[in-house]
VMD Tcl script that builds the backbone (N, CA, C; Angstrom):
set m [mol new atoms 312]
animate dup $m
set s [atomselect $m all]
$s set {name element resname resid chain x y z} {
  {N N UNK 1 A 3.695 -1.673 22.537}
  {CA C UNK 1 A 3.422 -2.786 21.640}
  {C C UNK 1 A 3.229 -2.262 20.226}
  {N N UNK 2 A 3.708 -3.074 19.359}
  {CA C UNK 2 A 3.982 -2.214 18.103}
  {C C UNK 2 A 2.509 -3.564 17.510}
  {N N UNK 3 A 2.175 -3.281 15.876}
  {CA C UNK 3 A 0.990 -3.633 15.650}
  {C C UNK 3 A 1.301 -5.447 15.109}
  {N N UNK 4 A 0.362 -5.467 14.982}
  {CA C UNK 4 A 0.491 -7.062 14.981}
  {C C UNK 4 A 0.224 -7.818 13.785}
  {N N UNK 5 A 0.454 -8.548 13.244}
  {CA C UNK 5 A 0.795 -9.530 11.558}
  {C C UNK 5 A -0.724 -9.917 11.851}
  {N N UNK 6 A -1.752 -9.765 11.309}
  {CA C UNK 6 A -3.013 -10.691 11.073}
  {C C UNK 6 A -3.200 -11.824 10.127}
  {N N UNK 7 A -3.246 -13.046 10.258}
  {CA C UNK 7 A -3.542 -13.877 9.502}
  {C C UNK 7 A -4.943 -14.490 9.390}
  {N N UNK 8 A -4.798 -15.382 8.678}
  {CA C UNK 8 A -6.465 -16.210 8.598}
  {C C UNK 8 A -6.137 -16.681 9.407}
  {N N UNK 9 A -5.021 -17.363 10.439}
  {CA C UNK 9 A -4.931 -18.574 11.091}
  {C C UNK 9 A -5.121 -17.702 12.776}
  {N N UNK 10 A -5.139 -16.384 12.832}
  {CA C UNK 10 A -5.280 -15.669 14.404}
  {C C UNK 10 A -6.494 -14.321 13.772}
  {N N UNK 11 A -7.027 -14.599 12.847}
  {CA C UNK 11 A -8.562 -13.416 12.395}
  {C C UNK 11 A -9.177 -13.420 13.878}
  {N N UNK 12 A -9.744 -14.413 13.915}
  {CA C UNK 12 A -10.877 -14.370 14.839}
  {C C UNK 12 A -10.093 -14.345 16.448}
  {N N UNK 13 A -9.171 -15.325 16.642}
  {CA C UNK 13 A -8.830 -14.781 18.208}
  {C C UNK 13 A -8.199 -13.243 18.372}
  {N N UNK 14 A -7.676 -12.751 17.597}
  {CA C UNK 14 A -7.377 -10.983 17.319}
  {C C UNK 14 A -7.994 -10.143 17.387}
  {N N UNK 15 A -9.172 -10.326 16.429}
  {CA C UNK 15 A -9.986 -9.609 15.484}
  {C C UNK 15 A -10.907 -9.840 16.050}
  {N N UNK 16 A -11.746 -10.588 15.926}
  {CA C UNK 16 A -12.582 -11.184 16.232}
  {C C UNK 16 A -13.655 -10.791 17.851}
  {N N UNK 17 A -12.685 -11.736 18.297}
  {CA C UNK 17 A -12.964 -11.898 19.737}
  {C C UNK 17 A -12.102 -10.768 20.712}
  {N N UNK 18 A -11.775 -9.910 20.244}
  {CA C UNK 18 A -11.079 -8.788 21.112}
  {C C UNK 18 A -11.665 -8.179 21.608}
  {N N UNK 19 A -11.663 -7.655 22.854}
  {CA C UNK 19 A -12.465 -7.062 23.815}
  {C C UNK 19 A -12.130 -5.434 23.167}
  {N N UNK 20 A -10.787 -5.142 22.702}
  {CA C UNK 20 A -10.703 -3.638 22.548}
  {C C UNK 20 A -11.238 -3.409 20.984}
  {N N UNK 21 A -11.332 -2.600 20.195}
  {CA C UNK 21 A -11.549 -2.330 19.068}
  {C C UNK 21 A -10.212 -2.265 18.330}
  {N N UNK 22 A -10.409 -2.669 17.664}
  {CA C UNK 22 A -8.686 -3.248 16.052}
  {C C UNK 22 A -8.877 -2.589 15.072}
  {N N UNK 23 A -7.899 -2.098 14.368}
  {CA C UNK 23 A -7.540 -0.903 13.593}
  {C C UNK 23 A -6.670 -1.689 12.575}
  {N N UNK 24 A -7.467 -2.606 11.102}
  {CA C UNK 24 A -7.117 -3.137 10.447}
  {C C UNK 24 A -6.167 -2.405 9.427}
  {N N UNK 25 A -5.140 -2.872 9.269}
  {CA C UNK 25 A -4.779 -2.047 7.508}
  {C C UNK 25 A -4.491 -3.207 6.666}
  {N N UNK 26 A -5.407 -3.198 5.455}
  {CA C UNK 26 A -4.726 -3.841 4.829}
  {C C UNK 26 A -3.918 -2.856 3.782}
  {N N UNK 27 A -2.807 -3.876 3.581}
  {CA C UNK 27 A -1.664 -3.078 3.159}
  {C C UNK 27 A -0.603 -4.492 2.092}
  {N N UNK 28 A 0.186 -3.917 1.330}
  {CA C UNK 28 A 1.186 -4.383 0.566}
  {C C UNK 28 A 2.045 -3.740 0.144}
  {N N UNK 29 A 3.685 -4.452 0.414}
  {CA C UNK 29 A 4.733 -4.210 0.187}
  {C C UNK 29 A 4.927 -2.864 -1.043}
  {N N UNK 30 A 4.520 -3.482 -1.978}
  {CA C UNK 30 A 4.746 -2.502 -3.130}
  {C C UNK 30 A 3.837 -1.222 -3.224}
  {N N UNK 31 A 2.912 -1.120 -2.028}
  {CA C UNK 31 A 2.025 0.023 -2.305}
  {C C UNK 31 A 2.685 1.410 -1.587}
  {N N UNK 32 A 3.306 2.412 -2.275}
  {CA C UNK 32 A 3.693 3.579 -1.851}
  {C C UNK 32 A 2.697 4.398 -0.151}
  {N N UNK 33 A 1.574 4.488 -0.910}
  {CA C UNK 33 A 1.267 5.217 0.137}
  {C C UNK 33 A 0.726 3.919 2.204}
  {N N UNK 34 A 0.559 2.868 1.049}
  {CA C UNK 34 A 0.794 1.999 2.355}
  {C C UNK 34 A 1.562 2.222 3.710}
  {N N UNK 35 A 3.138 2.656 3.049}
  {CA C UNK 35 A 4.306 2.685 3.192}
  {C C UNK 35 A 4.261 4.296 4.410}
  {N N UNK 36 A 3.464 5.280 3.686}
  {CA C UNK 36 A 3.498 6.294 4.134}
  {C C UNK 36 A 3.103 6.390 5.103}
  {N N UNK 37 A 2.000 5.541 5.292}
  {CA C UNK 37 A 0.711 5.462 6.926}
  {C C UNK 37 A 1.112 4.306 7.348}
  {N N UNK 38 A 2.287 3.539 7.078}
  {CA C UNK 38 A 2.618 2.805 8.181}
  {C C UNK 38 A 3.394 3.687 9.473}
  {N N UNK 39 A 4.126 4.776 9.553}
  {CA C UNK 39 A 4.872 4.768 10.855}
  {C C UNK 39 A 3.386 5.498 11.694}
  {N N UNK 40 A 2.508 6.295 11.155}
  {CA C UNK 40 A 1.437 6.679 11.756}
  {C C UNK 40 A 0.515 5.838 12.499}
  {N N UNK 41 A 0.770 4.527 11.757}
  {CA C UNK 41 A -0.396 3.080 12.434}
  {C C UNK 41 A 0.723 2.868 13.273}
  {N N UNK 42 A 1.978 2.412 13.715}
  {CA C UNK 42 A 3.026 2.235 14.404}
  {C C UNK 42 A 2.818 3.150 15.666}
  {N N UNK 43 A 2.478 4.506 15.559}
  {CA C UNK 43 A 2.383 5.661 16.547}
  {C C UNK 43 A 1.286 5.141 17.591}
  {N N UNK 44 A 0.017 4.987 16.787}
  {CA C UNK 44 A -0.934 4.881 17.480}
  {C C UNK 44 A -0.740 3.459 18.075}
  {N N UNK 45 A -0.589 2.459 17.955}
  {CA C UNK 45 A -0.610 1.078 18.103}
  {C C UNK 45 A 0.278 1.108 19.832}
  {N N UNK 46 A 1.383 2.131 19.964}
  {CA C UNK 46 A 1.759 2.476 20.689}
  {C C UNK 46 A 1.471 3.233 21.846}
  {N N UNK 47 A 0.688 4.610 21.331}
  {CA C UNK 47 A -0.109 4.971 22.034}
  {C C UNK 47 A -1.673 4.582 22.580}
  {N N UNK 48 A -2.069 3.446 21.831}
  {CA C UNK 48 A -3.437 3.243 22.500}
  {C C UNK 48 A -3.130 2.039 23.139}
  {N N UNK 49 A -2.043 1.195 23.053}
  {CA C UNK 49 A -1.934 0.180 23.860}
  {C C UNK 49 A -2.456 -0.079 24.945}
  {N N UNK 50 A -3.489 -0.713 25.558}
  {CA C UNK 50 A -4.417 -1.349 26.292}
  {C C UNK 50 A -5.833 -0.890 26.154}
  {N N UNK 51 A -5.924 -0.055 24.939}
  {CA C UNK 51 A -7.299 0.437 24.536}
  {C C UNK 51 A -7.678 0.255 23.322}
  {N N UNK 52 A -6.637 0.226 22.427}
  {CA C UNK 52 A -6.949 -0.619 21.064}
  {C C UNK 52 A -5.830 -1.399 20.789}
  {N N UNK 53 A -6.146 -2.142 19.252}
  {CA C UNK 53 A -5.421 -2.848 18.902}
  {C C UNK 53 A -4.966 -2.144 17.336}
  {N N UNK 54 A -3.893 -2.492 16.922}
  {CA C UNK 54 A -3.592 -2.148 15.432}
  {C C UNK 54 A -3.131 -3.048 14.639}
  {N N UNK 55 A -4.023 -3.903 13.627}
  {CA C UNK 55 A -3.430 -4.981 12.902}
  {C C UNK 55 A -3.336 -4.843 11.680}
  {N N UNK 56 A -2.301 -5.064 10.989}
  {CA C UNK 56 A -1.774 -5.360 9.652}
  {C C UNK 56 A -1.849 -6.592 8.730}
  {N N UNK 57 A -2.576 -6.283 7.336}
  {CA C UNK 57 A -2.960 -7.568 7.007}
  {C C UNK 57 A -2.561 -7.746 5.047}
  {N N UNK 58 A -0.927 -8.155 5.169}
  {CA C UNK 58 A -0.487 -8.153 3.603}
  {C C UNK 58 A -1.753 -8.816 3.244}
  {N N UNK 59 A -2.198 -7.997 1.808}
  {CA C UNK 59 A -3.037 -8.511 1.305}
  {C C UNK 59 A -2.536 -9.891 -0.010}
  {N N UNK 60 A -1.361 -9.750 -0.416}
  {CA C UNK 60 A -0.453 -10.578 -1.181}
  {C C UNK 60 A -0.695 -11.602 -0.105}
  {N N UNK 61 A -0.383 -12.011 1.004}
  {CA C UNK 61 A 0.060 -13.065 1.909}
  {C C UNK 61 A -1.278 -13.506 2.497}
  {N N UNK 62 A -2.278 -12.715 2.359}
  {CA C UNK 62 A -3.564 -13.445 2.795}
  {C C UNK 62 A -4.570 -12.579 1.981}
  {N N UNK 63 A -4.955 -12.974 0.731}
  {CA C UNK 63 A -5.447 -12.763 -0.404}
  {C C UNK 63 A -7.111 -13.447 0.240}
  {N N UNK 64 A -7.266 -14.448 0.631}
  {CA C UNK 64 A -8.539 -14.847 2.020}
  {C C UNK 64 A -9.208 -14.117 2.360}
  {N N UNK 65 A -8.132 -12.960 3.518}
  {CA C UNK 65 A -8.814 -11.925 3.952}
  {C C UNK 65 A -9.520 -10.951 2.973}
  {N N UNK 66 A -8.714 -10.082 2.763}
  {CA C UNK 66 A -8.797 -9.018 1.405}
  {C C UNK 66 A -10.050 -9.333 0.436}
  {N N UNK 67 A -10.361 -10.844 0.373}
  {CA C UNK 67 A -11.469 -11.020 -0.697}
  {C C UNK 67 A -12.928 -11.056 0.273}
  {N N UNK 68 A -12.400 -11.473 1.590}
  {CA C UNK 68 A -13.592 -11.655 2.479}
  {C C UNK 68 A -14.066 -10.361 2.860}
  {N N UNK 69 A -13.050 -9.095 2.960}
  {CA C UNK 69 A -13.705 -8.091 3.009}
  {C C UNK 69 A -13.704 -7.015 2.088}
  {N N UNK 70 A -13.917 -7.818 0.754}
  {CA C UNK 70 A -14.211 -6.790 -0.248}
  {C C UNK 70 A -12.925 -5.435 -0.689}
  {N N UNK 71 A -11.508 -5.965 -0.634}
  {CA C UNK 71 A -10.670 -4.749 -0.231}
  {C C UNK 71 A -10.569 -4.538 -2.038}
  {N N UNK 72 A -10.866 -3.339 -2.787}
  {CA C UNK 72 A -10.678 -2.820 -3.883}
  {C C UNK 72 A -8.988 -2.046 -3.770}
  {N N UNK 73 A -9.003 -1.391 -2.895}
  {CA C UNK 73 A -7.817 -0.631 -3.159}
  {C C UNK 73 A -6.958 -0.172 -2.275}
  {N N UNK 74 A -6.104 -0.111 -1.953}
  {CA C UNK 74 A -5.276 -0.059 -0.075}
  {C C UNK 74 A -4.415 1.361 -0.488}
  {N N UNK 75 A -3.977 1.775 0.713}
  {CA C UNK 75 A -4.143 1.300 1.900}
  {C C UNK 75 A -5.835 1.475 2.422}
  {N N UNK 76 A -6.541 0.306 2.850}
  {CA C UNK 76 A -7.782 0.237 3.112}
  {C C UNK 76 A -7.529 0.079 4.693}
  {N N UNK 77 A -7.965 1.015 5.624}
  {CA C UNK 77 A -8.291 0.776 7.335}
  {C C UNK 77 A -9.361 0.356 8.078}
  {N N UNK 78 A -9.842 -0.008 8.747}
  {CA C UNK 78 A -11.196 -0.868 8.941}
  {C C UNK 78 A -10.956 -0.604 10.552}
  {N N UNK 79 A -12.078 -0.479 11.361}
  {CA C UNK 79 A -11.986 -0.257 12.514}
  {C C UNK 79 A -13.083 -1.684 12.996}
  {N N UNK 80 A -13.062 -2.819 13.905}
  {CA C UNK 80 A -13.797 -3.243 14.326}
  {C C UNK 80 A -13.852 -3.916 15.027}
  {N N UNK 81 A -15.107 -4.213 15.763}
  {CA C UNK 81 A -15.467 -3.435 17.118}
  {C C UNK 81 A -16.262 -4.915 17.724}
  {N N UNK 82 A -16.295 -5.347 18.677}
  {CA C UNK 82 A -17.280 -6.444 19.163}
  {C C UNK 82 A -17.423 -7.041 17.819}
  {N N UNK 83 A -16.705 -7.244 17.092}
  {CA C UNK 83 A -16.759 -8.470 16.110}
  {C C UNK 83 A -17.258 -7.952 14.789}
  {N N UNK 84 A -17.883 -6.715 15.041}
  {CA C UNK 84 A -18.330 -5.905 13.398}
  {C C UNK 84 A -17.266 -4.992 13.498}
  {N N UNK 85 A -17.401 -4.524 12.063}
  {CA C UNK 85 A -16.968 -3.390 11.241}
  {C C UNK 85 A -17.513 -2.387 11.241}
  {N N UNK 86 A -16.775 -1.521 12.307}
  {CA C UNK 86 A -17.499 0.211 12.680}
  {C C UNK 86 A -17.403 1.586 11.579}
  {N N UNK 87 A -16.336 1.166 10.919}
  {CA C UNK 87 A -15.832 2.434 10.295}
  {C C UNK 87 A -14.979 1.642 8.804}
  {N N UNK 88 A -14.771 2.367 7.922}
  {CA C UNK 88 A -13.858 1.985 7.119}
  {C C UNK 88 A -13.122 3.165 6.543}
  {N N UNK 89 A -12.446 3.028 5.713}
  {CA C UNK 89 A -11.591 4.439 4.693}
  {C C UNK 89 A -10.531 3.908 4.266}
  {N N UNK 90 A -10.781 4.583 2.840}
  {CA C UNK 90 A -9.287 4.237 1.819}
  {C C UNK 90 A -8.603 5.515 1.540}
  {N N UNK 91 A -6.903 5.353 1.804}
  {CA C UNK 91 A -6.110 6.158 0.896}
  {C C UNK 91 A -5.584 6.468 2.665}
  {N N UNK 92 A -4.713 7.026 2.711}
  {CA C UNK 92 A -3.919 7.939 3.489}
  {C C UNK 92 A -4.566 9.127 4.727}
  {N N UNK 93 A -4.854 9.007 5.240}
  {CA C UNK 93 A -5.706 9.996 6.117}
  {C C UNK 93 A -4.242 10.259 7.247}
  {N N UNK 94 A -4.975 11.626 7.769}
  {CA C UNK 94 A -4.242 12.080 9.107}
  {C C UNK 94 A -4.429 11.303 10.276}
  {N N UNK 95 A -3.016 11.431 10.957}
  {CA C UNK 95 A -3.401 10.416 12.042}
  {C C UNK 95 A -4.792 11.181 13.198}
  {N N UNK 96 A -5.356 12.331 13.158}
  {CA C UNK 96 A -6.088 12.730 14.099}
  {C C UNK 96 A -7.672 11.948 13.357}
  {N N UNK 97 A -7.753 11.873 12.063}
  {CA C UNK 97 A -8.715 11.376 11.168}
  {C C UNK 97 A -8.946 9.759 11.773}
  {N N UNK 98 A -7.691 9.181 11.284}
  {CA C UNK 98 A -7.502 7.934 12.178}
  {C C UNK 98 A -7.853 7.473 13.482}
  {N N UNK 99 A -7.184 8.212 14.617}
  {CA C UNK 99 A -8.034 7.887 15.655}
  {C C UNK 99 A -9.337 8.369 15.989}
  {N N UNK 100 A -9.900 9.375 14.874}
  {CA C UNK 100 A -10.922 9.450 14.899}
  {C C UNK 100 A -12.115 8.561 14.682}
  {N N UNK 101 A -11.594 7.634 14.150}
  {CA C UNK 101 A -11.991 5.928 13.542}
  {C C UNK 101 A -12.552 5.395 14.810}
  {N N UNK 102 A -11.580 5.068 15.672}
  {CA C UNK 102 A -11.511 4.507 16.733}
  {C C UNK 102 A -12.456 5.066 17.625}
  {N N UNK 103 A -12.599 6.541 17.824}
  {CA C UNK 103 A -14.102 6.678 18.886}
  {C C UNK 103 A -15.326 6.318 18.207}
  {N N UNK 104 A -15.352 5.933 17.493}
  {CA C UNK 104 A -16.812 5.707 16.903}
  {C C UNK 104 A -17.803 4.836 17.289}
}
mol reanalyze $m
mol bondsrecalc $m
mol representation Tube
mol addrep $m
């Protein structure tokens, strides 16, 4: 399963209410390094399939989100968990950094 489009209109049944922990990016088209840690969020989304989730959230296309969680500067990743926010980090990290997110 490759990662999934987050909107305001599926936040909470996704996000929200997910039994596994979700591995937010917000991200936009024109942002270079976005671009760079997308096939890495793609990897994992793949490999943790039935243990996490990996969602993607244009911040252009849902400007909602992005303001609801304070996003200053992307690529911004957000890990969260039973309905909170476990972890966060901006800019480009390694994917071992990344799923390092996720045990937390």
């Amino acid at each position: 399963m490759a990662s999934i489009k987050i909107t305001k209109h599926n936040f909470d049944e996704e996000v929200l209410n997910s039994k596994e922990p979700v591995l937010l990016d917000f991200w936009a088209s024109w942002c270079g390094p976005c671009r760079m840690v997308s096939p890495t969020l793609e990897e994992i989304a793949k490999e943790m399939k039935g243990t996490a989730k990996v969602g993607k959230i244009n911040i252009d296309e849902e400007a909602e989100l992005a303001s609801k969680f304070r996003i200053m500067s992307i690529p911004t990743l957000m890990v969260v968990k039973d309905g909170k926010v476990s972890s966060t980090t901006v800019g480009v990290k390694p994917k071992k950094e990344i799923l390092k997110m996720l045990q937390v």
